[in-house]
N, C-alpha and C positions, 0 to 999 in steps of 0.2 A: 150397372152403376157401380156395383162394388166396384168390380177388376178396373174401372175408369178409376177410380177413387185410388185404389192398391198404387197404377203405376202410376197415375200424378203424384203419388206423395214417394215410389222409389226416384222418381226422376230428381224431386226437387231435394230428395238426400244427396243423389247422387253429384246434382251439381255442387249443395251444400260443398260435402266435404271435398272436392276438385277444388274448391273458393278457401274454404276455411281451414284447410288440415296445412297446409305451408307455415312456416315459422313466421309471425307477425315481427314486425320489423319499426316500419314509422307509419303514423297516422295517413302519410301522402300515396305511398303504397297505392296500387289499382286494387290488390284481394282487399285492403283494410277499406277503403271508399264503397267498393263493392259489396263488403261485408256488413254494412250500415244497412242495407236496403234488404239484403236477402235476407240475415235473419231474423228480422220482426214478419216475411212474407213464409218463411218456411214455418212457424210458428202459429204464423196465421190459416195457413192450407189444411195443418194438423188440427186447426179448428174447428173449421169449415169441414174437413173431413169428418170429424167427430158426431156431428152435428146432422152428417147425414148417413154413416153405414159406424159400426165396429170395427174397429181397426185391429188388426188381429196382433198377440202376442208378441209373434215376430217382427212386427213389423218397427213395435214400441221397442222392442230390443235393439233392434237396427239403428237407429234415432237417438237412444240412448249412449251405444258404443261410439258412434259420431259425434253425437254430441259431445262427450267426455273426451275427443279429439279436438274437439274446438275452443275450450273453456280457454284457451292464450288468447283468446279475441275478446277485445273490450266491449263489440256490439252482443256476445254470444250471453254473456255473462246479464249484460243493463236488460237487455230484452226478455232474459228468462224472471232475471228478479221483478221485474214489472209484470212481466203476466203471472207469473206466481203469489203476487204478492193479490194481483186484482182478484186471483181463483180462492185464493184464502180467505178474501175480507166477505166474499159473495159464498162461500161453502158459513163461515163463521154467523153470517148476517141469516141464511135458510134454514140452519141447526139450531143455533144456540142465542143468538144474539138479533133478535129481528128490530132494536131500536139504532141500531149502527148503519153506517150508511155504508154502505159498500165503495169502494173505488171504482174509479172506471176507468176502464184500458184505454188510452191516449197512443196514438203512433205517430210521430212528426214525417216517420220515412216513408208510410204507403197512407194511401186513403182508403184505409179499410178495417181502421180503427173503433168507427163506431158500426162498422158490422161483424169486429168480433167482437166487441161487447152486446150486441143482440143475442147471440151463440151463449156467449155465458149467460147472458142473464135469463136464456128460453131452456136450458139443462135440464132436465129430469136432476133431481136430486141424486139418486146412482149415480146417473153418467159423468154428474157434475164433481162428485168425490172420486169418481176412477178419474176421472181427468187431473182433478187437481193432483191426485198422488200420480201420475204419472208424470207431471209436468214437475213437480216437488222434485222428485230423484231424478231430473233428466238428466243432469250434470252430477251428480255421483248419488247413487243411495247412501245414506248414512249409516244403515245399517249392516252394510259391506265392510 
């Protein structure tokens, strides 16, 4: 299950960046059309991965250096702030704040929206704060 798990999530980097790393140009674009769909599904596989083995160090490094290749994409960007944003209000709402109501991850581009929000919302509290900080610094650590 792992090594299924490993090379489903190298495949869909690897297409990622084949899709995303080209100079974005105009919204009409095939990569920029294409780009709509694929990164709320690559986003979402790293959930659903998450969800069912440990993704190993390298692999979140890999993901990371790609990702920071794609930040010229306006889907790369809206799709991370929104899952980030839903990983934060649901880490904030299990820690500290349990009278707030968490957000919920909406995706207009796949139907599979509200089954990553089952994924967050069934986290182990651990897995739930490594995830969010890894999703947090996917497009640059700050601390860099």
């Amino acid at each position: 299950s792992f090594d299924l798990w490993h090379i489903l999530l190298q495949v869909f980097l690897a297409i990622g960046d084949t899709v995303l790393s080209p100079a974005y140009r105009t919204n009409e674009e095939c990569t920029a059309v294409m780009s709509h769909r694929l990164v709320p599904s690559i986003y979402q596989v790293f959930m659903a991965a998450i969800d069912k083995i440990q993704i190993p160090p390298g692999l979140w490094r890999t993901f990371r250096d790609y990702a920071q290749t794609w930040r010229h994409r306006p889907a790369v960007i809206y799709d991370w702030a929104q899952l980030t944003c839903v990983l934060t209000s649901t880490v904030v709402h299990k820690l500290w704040w349990s009278d707030i109501l968490p957000l919920q991850y909406v995706c207009t581009e796949t139907d599979q929206g509200e089954y990553t929000q089952k994924i967050i919302d069934s986290l182990p509290l651990d897995k739930l704060i490594i995830t969010w900080i890894q999703f947090l610094t996917i497009l640059q650590n700050p601390s860099d």
